[in-house]
N, C-alpha and C positions, 0 to 999 in steps of 0.2 A: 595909889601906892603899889597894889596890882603893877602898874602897867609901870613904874620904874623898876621895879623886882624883876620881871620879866627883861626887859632892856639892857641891864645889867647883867644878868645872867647871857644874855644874847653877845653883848659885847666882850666877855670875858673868853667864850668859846671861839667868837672869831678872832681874838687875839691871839689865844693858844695857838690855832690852827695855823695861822701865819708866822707864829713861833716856831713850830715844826716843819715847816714850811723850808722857811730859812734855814732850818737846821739842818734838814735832809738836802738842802743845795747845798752850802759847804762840804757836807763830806762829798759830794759825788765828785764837784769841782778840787777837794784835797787829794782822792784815789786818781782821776784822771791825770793829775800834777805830778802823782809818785811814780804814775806808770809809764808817762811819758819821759820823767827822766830817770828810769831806770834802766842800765843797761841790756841789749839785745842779747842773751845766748842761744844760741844753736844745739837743739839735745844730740846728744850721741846717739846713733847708730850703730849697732852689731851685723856685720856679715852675717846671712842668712846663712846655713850649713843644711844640704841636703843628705839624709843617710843610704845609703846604696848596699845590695849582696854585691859580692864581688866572688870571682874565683881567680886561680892561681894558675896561668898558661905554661904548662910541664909539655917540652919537645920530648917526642915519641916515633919510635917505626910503629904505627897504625894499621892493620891491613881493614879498610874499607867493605861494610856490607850490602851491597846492593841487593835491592828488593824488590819484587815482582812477583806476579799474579800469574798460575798455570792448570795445567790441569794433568790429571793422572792418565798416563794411556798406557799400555800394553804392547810390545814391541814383536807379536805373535798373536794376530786374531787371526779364524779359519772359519769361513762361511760354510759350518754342514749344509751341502746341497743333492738333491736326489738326482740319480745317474740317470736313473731308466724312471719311466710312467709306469704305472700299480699302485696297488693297494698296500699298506702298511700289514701286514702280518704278524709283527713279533715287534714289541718294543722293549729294550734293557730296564730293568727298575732306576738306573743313576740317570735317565733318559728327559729329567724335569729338567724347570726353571733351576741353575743352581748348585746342579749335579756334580759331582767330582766324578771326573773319569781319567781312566789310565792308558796311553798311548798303547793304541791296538784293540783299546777293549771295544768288546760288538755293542752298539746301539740300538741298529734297526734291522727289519730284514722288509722289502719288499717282494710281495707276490713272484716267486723265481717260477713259475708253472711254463709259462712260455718260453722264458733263458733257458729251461732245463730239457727242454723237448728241440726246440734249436740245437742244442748241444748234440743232444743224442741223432737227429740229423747230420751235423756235419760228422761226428762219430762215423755212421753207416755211409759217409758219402769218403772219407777217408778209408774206408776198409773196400772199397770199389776199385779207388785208385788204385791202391797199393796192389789188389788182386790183378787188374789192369796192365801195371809194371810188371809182375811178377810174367804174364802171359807175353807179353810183349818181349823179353826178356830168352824164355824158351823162342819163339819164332825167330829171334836173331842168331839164337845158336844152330837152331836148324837150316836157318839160309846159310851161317856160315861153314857149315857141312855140306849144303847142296852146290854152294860156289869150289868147295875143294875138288868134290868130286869132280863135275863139269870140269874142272882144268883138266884133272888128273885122265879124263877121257880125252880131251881135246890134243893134249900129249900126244896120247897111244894115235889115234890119228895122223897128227904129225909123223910119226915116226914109219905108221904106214902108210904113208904117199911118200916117204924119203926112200921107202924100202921095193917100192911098184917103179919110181923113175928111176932106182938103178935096173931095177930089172929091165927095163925097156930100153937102157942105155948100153945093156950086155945084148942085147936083143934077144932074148928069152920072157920078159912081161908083154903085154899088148897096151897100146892106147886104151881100150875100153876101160882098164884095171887102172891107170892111174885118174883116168878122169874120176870118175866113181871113189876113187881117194879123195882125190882133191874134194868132190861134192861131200864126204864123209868131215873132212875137217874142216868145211866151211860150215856144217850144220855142229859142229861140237862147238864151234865159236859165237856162233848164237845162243846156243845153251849157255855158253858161259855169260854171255853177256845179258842175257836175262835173270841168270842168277846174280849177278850184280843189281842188276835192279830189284830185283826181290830184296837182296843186304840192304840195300840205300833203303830199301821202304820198314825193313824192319828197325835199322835205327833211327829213320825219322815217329816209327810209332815206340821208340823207347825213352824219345825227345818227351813226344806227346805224351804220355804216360809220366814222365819227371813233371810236365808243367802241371798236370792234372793233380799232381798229389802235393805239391806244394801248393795249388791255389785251395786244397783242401785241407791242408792244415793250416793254411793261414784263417780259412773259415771256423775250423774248430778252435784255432786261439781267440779267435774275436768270439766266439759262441762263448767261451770259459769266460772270457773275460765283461761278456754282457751277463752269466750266469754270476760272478764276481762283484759288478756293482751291485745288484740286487742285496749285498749285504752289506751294511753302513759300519766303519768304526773309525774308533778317535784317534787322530793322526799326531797328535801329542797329548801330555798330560796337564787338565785343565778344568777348567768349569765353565759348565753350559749356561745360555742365556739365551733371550728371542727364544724361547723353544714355542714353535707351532704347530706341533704334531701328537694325532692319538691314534691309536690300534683300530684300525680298521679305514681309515679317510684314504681318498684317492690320492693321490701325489704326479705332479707332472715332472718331465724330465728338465733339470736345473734348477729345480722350485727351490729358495730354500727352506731348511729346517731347524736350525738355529744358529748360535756364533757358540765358538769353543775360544774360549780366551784363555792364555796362559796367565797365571797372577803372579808366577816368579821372574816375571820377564819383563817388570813396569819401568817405565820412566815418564818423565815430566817432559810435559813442552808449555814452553814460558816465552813471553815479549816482550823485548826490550826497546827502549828506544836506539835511535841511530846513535848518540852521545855514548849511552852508558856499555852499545856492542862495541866500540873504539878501543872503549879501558878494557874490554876482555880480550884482543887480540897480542900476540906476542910479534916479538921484533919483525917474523917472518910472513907476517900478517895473517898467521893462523889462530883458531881458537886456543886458548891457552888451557891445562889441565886444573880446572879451578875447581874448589869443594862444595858442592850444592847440599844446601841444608833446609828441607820441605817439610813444610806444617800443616797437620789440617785441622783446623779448628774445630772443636767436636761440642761449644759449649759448655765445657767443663775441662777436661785432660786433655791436652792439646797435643796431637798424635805426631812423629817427628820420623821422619826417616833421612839420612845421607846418600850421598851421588856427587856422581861427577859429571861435568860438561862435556860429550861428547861430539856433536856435530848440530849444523846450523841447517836452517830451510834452503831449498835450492832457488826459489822466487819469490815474491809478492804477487799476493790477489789482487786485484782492482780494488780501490779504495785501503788498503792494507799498509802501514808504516810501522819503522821500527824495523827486528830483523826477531826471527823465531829461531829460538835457542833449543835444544834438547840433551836433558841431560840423563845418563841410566843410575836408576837407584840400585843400590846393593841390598838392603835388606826393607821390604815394607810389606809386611802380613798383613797390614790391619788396612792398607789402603786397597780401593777397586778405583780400576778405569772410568772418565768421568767423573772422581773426583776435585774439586776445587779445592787448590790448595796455595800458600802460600811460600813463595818461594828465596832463601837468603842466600848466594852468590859471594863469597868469599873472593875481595878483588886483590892485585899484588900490593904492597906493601907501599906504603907512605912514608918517606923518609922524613925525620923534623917535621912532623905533622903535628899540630895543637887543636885538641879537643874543646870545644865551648861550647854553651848552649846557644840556641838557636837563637834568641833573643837578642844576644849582647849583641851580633852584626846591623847595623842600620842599612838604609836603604841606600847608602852613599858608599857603603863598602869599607866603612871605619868601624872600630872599635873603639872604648874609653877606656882608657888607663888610667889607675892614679899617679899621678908623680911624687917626689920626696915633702912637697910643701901640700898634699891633700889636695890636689885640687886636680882635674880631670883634662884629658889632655888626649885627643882623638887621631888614631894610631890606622891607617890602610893596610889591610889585609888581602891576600888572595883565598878566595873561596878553593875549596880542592873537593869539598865534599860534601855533601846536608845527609846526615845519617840521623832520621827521625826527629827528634826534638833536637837534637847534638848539631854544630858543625865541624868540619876537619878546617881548619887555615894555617896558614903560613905565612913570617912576617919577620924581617930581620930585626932583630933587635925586644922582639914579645917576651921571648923565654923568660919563665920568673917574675912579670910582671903580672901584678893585680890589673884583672878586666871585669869591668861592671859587666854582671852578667842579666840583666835587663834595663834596656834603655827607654825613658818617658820624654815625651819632647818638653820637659825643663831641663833635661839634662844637656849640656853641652861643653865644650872646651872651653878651661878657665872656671870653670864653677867651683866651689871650694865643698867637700863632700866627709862624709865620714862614714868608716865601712859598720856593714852591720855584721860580717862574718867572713871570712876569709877560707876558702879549701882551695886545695891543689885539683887541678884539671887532670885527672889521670886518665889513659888512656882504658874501656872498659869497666870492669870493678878495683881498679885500684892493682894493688903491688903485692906478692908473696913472696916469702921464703922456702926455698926450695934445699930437701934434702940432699945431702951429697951424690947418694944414687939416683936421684933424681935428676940432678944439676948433669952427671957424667953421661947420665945418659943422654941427655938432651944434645950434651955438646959431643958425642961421637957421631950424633946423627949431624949435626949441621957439618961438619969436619968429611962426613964422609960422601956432604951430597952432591952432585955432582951435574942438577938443575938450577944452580943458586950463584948466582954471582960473586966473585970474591971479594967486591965489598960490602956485598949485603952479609956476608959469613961476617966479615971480622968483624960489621956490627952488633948483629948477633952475640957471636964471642965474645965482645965486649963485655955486652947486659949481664951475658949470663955469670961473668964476674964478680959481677954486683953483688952486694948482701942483700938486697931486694929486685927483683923480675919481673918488669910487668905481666899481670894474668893474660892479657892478650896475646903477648907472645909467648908463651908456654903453651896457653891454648893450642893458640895455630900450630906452635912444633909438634904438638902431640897429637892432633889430628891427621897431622901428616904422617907422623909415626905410625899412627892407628890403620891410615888408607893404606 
């Protein structure tokens, strides 16, 4: 009985089992049936949309800042050097590292003991000549006393031998009385022609006596003037540096003893390359009178002085490129020579110039636009300028239009975008209102300049009509107003 119980129970599980069996293969075989003839669709797809910054390309007159690396120098350094050998004797108290001194003021004195004994030397050798002259002088007078005489005998002679050969000619004298005449003014003519020679000898010793006294005051001006170095002062007004000298140290002649720099008399010398010396030349291929604007970074307050471009280097060093620029600052108290500084170059103006970040430009020379349907559409531009993170371009037909102002390489023409923020490209800090006294005065100056071209005036004139002015150019006219 067991073992039909069991059997039973056995066959009943295996029946289920292939009842489930079967059951579970119809539906699979019904879902395969439904899916097979159910029709194919295709899901939709949505156009992906990328979000982009954009900025607003606003044409502008630009005036361009170039920027370069200089250093501060002094356009008045003077190597104090010692004239004469000695010992220092006397040093001024403003005599250190540092010192303010005033043009003329004494610094030093060396050991004068020898220059002053020279001096007094030529002194007494001057008071020889002169006495020399003075002696030389009398003997000329008295020769020319001894030569009148002598004639004025040699005469009376004469006239007694004219007065013996009439006698002898009435025959009343004798030959013996005119010979004896004649022997009488032949020796008056020697007299005299010795006292001619005695004349000649005294004016060649009144020659001699002029050259003696002038080769001795030429001695005592060089004695004054070796007594003269011996004492040191400041040849303008400055401050000392290098100083290597104390009271009482030997000193040799030309040694020097410090530098006297002037500090009202700085400028900047800066290099550029050969590209950015091109944009600073004018029509005549000279340097052009451009606004130099120097920084010196001090880690905190950033020290600022103005200048202008003066004049350029006359050559290149061996390995040297670029060209050295120099410009003279007008006012810079707080800067010393040897300082590094940085330097901003104010270049001519950009006509239709569009401000962009640096970003937005690819490597292909295009920009992205959006167009009217969102979607991006890549625009060639001419580069005119890279002003730090900014570039200057130009491009017909840009103005007004939204430019991606960073490009990812998903992005390209044709792509369908949507902006995340929109601003205008302004040139600088954007656009002000300017007061009427302000606006008139602006445009009497550009009206009345007479370095400006007559279309860049009426551009100008233009702007300055506007109810808003770019701050760039107000800037630049006011600076120029200012220079």
């Amino acid at each position: 009985m067991r073992f039909l119980r069991q059997g039973l129970i056995g066959l009943f599980l295996v029946s289920l089992t292939l009842g489930l069996l079967a059951y579970a293969g119809q539906t699979v075989v019904s879902a395969v049936q439904e899916r097979m003839a159910r029709e194919v669709r295709v899901p939709e797809r949505n156009e992906r949309s990328f979000t982009v910054r954009t900025v607003r390309a606003v044409e502008a007159e630009i005036a361009p800042t170039l920027t370069a690396f200089g250093q501060i120098e002094s356009r008045r350094t003077l190597e104090i050097r010692a004239q004469a050998t000695g010992v220092i004797t006397e040093l001024a108290p403003e005599f250190v590292e540092g010192g303010m001194v005033r043009a003329g003021q004494f610094l030093a004195r060396i050991d004068p003991a020898d220059a002053q004994s020279a001096l007094e030397r030529a002194r007494t050798d001057l008071m020889d000549t002169r006495a020399e002259a003075r002696e030389a002088a009398r003997a000329l007078e008295l020769a020319r006393d001894e030569l009148t005489a002598r004639r004025e005998q040699a005469d009376i002679q004469d006239r007694a031998l004219a007065r013996q050969r009439d006698l002898e000619a009435r025959g009343v004298g004798t030959l013996t009385a005119v010979e004896s005449a004649e022997f009488n003014v032949v020796q008056a003519r020697q007299a005299v022609l010795a006292s001619r020679q005695a004349l000649a000898l005294a004016e060649a010793r009144i020659d001699q006596a002029a050259t003696a006294t002038a080769r001795a005051e030429l001695a005592l001006s060089e004695a004054e003037r070796r007594l003269a170095e011996t004492r040191i002062t400041a040849g303008f007004t400055g401050t000392l540096s290098e100083v290597s000298v104390v009271a009482g140290r030997l000193v040799a002649a030309n040694e020097q003893l410090a530098q006297l720099v002037d500090g009202t008399a700085l400028e900047v010398a800066f290099r550029v390359s050969t590209a950015q010396y091109a944009r600073l030349l004018d029509e005549s291929g000279g340097l052009i009178d451009a606004v130099v604007t120097v920084t010196l970074d001090t880690g905190g307050v950033n020290l600022n002085a103005v200048g202008r471009i003066t004049r350029q280097g006359a050559a290149l060093a061996e390995g040297e490129s670029g060209r050295l620029i120099f410009a003279t600052l007008e006012t810079a108290p707080a800067m010393k020579p040897g300082d590094f500084v940085t330097v901003s170059v104010e270049e001519p103006v950009l006509a239709a110039a569009i401000r962009l970040p640096a970003t937005a430009l690819g490597p292909d020379g295009q920009v992205l636009v959006i167009d009217a349907e969102e979607r991006l559409e890549a625009v060639a531009v001419t580069l005119l300028r890279r002003q730090g993170n900014d570039i200057l371009v130009s491009a017909p037909g840009l103005a007004g239009r939204d430019v991606v102002a960073e490009r990812t390489p998903v992005l390209g023409a044709g792509i369908k975008v949507r902006k995340l923020e929109s601003a205008e490209a302004v040139p600088e800090a954007g656009t002000v209102t300017l007061s009427p006294d302000r606006r008139a005065r602006l445009r009497a100056y550009v009206e009345a300049s007479t370095d400006m071209p007559e279309e860049a005036k009426r551009r100008l004139l233009a702007q300055l009509e506007q109810p808003e002015v770019s701050l760039s150019t107000v800037e630049r006219l006011e600076r120029r107003i200012g220079g």
